[in-house]
N, C-alpha and C positions, 0 to 999 in steps of 0.2 A: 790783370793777367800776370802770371806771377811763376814760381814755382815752389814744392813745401816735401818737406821731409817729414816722416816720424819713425822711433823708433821703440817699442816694445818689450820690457824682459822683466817681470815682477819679482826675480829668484834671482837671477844671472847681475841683473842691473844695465843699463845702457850711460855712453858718456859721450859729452860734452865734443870733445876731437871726431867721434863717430857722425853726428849729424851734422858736426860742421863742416864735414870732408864730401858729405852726402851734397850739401848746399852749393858747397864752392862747385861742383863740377859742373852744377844748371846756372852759373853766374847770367846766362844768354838770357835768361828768363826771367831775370828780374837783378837788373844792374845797376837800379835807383837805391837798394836800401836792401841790406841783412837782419836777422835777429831770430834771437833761440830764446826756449824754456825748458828748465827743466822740472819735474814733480818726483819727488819723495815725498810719501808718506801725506803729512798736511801740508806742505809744504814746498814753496815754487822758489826756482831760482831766475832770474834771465842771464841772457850774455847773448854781446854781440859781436862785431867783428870789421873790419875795416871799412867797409860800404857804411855800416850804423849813422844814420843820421846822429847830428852831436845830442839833439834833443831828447834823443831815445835810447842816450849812451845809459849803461846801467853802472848804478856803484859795484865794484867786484866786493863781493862778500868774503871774510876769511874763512866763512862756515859751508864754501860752496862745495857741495858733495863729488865723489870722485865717481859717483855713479848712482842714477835713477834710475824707477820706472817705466817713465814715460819721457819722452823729449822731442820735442817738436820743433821744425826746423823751417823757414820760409826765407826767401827771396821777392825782392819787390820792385816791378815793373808798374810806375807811378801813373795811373791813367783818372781815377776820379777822386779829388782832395788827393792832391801830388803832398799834400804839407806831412811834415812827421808825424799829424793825427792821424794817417793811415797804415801807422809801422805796425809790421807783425813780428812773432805770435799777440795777437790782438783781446785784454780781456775784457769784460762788459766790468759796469762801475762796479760791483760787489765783488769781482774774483774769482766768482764761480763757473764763469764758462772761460774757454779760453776756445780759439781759431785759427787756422792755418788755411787759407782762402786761395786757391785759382779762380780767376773768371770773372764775368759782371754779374749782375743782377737788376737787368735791364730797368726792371718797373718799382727800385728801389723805392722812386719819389712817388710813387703811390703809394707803397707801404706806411712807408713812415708815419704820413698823418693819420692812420690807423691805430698803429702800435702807440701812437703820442696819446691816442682819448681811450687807449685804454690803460695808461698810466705809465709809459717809459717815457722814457726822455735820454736827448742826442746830443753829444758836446763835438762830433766829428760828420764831415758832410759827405761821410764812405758808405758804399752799398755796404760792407764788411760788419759796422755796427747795427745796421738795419738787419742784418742777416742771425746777429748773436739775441737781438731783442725778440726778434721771431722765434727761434729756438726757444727761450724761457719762455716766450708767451705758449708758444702749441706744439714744442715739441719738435719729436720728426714729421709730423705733419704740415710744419712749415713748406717743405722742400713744395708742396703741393700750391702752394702760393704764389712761388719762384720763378719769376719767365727770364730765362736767363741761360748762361753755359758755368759752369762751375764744378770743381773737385771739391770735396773741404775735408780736412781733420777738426772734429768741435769737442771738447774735453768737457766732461761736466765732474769737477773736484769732486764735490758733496758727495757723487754716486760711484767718482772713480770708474767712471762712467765714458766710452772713445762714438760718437757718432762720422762714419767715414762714408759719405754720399759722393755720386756720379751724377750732371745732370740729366736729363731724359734721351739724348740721342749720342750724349759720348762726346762731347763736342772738345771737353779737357778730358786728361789722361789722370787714369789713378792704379799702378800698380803694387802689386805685395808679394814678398816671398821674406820664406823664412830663413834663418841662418841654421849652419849643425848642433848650434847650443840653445837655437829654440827663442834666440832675439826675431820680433816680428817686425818685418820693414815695411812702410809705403811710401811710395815716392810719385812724382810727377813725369819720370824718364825712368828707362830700365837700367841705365849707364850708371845709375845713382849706388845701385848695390856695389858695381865694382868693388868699392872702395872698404868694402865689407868684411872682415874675418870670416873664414870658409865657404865663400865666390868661389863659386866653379862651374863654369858656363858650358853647358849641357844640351845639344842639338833636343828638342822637341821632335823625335822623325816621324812622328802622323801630319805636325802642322807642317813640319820642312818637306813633305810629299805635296801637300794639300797649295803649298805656296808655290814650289818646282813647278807641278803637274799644272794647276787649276788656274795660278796666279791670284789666291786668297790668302788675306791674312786679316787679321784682326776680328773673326767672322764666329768666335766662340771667345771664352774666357781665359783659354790657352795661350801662351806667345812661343815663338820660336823656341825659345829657353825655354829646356826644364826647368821645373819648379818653379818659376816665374809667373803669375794670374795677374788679369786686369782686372777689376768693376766693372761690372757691365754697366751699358747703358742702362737710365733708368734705376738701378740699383745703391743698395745701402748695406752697410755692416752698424749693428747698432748693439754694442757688448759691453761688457764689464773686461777690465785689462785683466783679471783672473780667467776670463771667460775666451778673448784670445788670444791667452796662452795654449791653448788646449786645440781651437779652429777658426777659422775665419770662414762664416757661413755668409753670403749675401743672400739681401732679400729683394725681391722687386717692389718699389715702390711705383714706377711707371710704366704701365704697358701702351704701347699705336693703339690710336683708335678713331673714329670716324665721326665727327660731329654732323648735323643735321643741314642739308644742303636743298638752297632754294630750289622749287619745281622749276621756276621760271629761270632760263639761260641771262637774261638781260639782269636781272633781280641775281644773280647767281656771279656774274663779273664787277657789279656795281661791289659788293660786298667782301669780293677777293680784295677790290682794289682798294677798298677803305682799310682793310685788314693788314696790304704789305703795307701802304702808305705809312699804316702806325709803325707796325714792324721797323720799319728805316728810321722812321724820326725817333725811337725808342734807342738806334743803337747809331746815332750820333751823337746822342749823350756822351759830353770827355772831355774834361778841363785840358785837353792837349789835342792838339791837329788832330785830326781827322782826313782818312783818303778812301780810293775807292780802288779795286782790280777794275782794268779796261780791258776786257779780249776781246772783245767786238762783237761777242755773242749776244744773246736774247737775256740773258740773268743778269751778267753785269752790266750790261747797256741799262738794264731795267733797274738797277739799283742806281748806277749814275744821274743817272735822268729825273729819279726820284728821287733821291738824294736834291740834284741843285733846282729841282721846284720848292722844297721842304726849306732847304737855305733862303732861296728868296724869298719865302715868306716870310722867318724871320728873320729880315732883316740880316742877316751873312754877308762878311764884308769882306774875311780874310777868302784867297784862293781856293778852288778845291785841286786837289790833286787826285790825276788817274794814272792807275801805271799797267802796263801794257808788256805783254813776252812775245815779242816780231821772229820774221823769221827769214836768212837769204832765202832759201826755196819760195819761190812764188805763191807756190798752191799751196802753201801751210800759211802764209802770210795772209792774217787779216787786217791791216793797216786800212785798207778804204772804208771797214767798216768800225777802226776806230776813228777815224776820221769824220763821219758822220755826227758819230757823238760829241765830239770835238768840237765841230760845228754849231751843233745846235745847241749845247750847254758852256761853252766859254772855257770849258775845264782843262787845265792844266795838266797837259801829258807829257808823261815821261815812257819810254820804252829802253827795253832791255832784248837782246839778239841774241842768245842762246847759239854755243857752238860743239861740235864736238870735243875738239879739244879743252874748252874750258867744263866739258863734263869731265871726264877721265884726268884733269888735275883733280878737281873737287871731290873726283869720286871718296877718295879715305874721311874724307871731313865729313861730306853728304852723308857716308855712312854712318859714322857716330852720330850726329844728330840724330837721323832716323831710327837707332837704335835694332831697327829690323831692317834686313831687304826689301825693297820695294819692286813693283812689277814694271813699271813704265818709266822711261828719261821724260814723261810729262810732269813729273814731279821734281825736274829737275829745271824744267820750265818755271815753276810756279818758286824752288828758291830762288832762281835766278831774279824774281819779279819781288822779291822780300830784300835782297839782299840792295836793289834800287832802292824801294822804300827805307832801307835804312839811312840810305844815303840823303834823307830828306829832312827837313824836320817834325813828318810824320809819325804817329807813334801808334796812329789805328788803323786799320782799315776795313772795309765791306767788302765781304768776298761772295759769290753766289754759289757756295756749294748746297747742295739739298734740294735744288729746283727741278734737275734732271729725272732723280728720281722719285721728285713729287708730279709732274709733269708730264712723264713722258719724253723723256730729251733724247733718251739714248737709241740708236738700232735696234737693240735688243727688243722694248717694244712689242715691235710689229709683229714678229710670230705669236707673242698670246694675245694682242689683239684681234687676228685672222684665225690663230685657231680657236678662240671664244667666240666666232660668228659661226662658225662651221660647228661647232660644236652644238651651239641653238638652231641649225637650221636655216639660217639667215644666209643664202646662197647670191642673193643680189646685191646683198650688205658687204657679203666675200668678196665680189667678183667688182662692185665700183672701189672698194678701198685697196684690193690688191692693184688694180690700175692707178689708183690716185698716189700709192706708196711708188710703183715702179716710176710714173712721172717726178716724183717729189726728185728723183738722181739719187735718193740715200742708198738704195737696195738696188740689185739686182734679181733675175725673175727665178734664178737656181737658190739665190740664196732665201729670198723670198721661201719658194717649196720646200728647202731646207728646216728653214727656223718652223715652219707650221707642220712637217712633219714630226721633228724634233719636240713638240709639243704635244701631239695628238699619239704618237708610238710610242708602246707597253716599251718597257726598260731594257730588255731583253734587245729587241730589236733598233731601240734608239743609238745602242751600243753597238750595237753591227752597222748601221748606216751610216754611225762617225767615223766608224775606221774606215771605212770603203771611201768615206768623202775624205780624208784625212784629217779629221777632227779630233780633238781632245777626246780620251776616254779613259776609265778608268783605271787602268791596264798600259802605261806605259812601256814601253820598253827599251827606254834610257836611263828610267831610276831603275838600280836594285832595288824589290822592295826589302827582302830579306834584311839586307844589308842596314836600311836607313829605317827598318821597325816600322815600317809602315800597313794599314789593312787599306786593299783598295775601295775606292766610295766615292761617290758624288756628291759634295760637301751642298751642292745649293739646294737640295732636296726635292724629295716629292712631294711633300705634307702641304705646301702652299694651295689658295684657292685659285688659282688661276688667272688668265686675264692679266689685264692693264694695273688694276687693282690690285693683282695678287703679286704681280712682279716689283709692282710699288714698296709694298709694305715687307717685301724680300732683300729689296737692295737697301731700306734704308734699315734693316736690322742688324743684315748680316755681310751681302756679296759685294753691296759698292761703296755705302756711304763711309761704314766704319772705316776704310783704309781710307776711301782722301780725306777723312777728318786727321785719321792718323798726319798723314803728311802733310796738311794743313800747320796741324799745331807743329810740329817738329820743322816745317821750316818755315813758319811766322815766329815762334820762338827764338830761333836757330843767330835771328838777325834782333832780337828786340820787340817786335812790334806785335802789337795784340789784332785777331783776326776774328770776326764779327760774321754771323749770318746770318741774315736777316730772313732769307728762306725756313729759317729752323724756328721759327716765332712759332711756338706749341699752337696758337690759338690758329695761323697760319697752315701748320703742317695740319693740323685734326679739321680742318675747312676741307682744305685742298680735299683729303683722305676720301673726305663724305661727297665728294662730287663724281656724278655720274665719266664714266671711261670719255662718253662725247665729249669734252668740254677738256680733256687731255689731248687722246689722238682721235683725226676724226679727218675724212677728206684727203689723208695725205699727210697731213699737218698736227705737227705737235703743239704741245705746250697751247691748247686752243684760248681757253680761259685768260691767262697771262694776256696774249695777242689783244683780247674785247678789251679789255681792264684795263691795260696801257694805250690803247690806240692811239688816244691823243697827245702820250709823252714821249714816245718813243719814237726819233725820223724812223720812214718809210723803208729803207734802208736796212732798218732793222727789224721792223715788223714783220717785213715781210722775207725774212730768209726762210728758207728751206735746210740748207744744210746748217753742220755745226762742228766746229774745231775746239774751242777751248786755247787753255795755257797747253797748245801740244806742241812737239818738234818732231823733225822730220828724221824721227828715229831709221828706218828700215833704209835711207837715203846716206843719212851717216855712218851706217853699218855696213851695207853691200857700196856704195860709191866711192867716199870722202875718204875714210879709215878703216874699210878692212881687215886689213893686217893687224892693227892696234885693237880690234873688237875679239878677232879670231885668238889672237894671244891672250888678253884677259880671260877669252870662253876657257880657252885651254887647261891654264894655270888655276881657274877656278875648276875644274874640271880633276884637274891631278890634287890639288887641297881639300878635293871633301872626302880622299879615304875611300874609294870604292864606291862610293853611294852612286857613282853615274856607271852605266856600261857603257861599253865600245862603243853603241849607239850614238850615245851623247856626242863624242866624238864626232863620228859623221857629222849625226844635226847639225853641230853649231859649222862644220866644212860645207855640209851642202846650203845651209841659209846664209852665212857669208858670200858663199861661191854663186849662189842666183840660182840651184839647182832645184834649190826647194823651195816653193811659195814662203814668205817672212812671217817670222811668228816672235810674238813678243817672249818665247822662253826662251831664246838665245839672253835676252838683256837679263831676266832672273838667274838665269846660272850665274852669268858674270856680278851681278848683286848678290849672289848668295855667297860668290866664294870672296867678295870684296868684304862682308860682314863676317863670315867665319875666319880671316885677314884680321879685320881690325879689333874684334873682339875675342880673338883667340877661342874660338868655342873648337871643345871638340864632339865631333861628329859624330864616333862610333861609341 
């Protein structure tokens, strides 16, 4: 887990102080060890920088050019062969490739004895060399190999040649923008241009509507900032440095898709469970600590648990560690139910209490790391639970993002569940699951009718039933749109298949996954420590994909299949919840109760900083949802993060 720079100009030239300014800003991300290259012509230079291990220090050349091509730039956060064999930019024994690496590559130790019979050979015991052998052996078709989370810059001399891959669900970040003289940047954080010649930070107003109004972000190629593109998930840039000087075109190399699932339910949990089981022992691989998230839910309970039977088998001697975001409020507080796990696996808990006040200091720092506004202070839960782990001598941990919506976890759910039964005719299928949903305490019977109308009504009419319910719609009237360049639209679309399945494969493209992977890495980075999901195990996620909706939600009951599969690891305790909290806080608690005054003041002042983009409206809102007038909506906290980021990154708006 790392962080890497590069930077791009065939005509212009790129220098040495440029990617090192790029590098020093993500020091968070890789604090163990620095190091640059630069390429002219045939010709490579290195240089490194105060972090450089001494091993890896380079002799300064008198011939070293005052400006390249190409220059690549990385930070390193020491997790497998911590020794100076794993310093980047990284090149294979000939010269001809070189790397800039984020992320693991889980099934490294598979590979290897692969690549060894068919004629490489390894002087360093890093995924990172496994990675550059696989490129000469096949290419971009390696990536296809790869079960793993990763970004990379991979240079091939000979072809003068830049391969720039994302892994398949996004899991690391890879952004690019170009400068006004045409130098092409990518980097690991968008904070990294700052430091740029001709940075000038530029409201995006279709995505700044789409993240105000809808609370999405990350859910296209676009970021906040103009001019600023991410890689999509799954995607690759694979050019010639002449070729992007001119465009940066991606291409998909990984699309979702559904591998072949047992007829048999029994036959169908036996084989999930062999599949996480590997999942987890795959990504305890780490010459350093290793820990787990405890929030007492169903995911991480379920990686804990499997985690310390994996340990005891082999033989695991050191502690495991779980860490845990508590809460005073009661009923946000799941401690009994880390406490179960506690019990039943030995594991070493640390908890973290999350307060209002210690968000609203954080907030200017929270901000720059995140680099974007973020929708929820559940994000601010999940630093808070990193910034622990720092305090450890852990340097990994297993977090359960991607279960909910491979599973089933979330409310949402239930309306294309019910309205997929109504829709076949299945009317006693409707009517026992809409009782088994009202019993489960998640729903209520309005909101229930709500979400399954919301489903089943043409567009036209779905958009009059939200306003009259007071629902989101696409017609706000607290953004100017005029104002903030906005077209109105409903970013989650209609184009999906439907159902449990179709919402599946929606949230983990576009609506859910991408933003907490986003905040995942921005505040596991943020603190150090590398963040692992074991949910996102490709051969895991394309299982789950192909398994019939029963075996998700069914009865009432989510997450069904998980439940058969772990029966026997998980206390009872946990198996059998119903409901589901997460790394959450008792946001709406904090705002209307605790600090008021200090919420309404931030709303405000973000409110008069974005330039007219809000009406009078906005005003009210955030008066009546402070004041208890209006039922609590999560877009009082986006204003106050939007005008906290247009604040710390100086962007302007019109």
């Amino acid at each position: 887990m790392c962080g890497l720079a590069a930077l791009i100009n065939s005509s212009a030239g790129v220098t040495e102080p440029s990617i090192r300014a790029m590098c020093d800003l993500v020091r968070h991300r890789g604090p163990d060890g620095e190091g640059f290259a630069l390429f002219a012509g045939e010709r490579v230079w290195r240089a490194d920088g105060p972090d450089t291990p001494a091993a890896c220090r380079a002799a300064r050349s008198d011939d070293t050019p005052a400006s390249a091509q190409l220059a690549l730039g990385h930070r390193r956060l020491s997790i497998i062969d911590p020794s100076p064999a794993g310093h980047q930019p990284m090149a294979d024994r000939s010269g001809r490739y070189w790397i800039v690496f984020n992320g693991e590559i889980y099934n490294y130790l598979e590979l290897r004895p692969e690549l060894e019979k068919l004629g490489h050979s390894f002087t360093t015991g890093t995924d990172t060399e496994v990675m550059l052998a696989a490129y000469a052996q096949w290419g971009a078709a390696c990536l296809d190999r790869f079960n793993g989370m990763f970004a990379f810059l991979l240079y091939d001399r000979a072809q003068r040649r830049l391969l720039v891959a994302r892994d398949r669900y996004g899991v690391k970040p890879m952004y690019w923008w170009r400068a006004p003289d045409g130098t092409l940047a990518f980097a690991s954080e968008i904070k990294q241009f700052t430091v740029l010649t001709g940075w000038r930070p530029r409201l995006d107003g279709q995505r700044g509507y789409e993240y105000l109004n809808w609370g999405l972000t990350d859910h296209t190629a676009h970021t906040l900032f103009a001019d600023v593109r991410q890689l999509p998930p799954g995607s690759y840039v694979d050019a010639t440095l002449d070729e992007l000087a001119q465009s940066v075109c991606p291409q998909r190399w990984y699309r979702l898709k559904d591998a072949p699932a047992p007829v048999d339910k029994q036959d169908a949990a036996q084989a999930w469970r062999a599949l996480f089981f590997d999942a987890v022992k795959l990504r305890l691989r780490a010459d350093v600590p290793v820990g787990t998230a405890l929030s007492g839910g169903l995911d991480s309970s379920s990686i804990v648990c499997v985690a310390n039977r994996l340990r005891r088998q082999m033989g695991a001697t050191a502690e495991q560690n779980g860490f845990s975001a508590r809460s005073r409020v009661p009923e946000f507080d799941e401690g009994q139910f880390v406490d179960a796990v506690v019990q039943q696996t030995g594991v070493t808990a640390h908890s973290t209490w999350p307060d209002p006040d210690a968000l609203l200091e954080a907030l200017p720092a929270h901000t720059w790391h995140m680099d974007e506004p973020f929708g929820s202070t559940s994000a601010f839960a999940e630093w808070c639970v990193f910034q622990t782990v720092h305090a450890t001598p852990v340097k990994v941990t297993l977090d359960g993002h991607g279960a909910d919506e491979l599973l089933a976890g979330y409310t949402a759910f239930a309306g294309p569940h019910l309205a997929d039964l109504a829709r076949h005719g299945r009317i006693a299928a409707l009517a026992s699951e809409s009782g088994a949903l009202l019993r489960s305490g998640r729903h209520s019977a309005i909101e229930l009718g709500a979400a399954v109308v919301d489903e089943l009504a043409p567009g036209p009419l779905r958009v009059a039933l939200r306003r009259l319910g007071g629902r989101v719609t696409p017609w706000p009237d607290w953004i100017d749109m005029a104002r903030i360049g906005a077209v109105p639209s409903e970013p989650f679309g209609d184009g999906c298949e439907g159902g449990v399945h179709g919402l599946s494969v929606s949230q983990l493209n576009a609506t859910s996954l991408p933003m907490q992977l986003h905040w995942n890495d921005r505040n596991s980075m943020a603190h150090s420590v590398e963040s692992r999901a074991p949910f996102l195990d490709v051969r895991l996620v394309e299982f789950t994909l192909g398994l019939p909706d029963s075996l998700k939600l069914a009865d009432g009951t989510t997450k069904v299949v998980l439940r058969r599969a772990l029966a026997d690891v998980l206390p009872e305790k946990i198996s059998g919840r119903k409901d589901k909290m997460g790394f959450v806080t008792p946001e709406q608690i904090w705002v209307t109760r605790d600090r008021p005054e200090r919420f309404r003041s931030l709303a405000h002042a973000a409110i008069d900083a974005a330039g007219n983009l809000f009406t009078p409206a906005a005003r009210h809102r955030v008066d009546d949802i402070v004041g208890g007038r209006r039922r609590y909506h999560s877009s009082l906290w986006r204003i106050i993060s939007f005008g906290a980021w247009v604040d710390r990154f100086n962007v302007a708006v019109n």
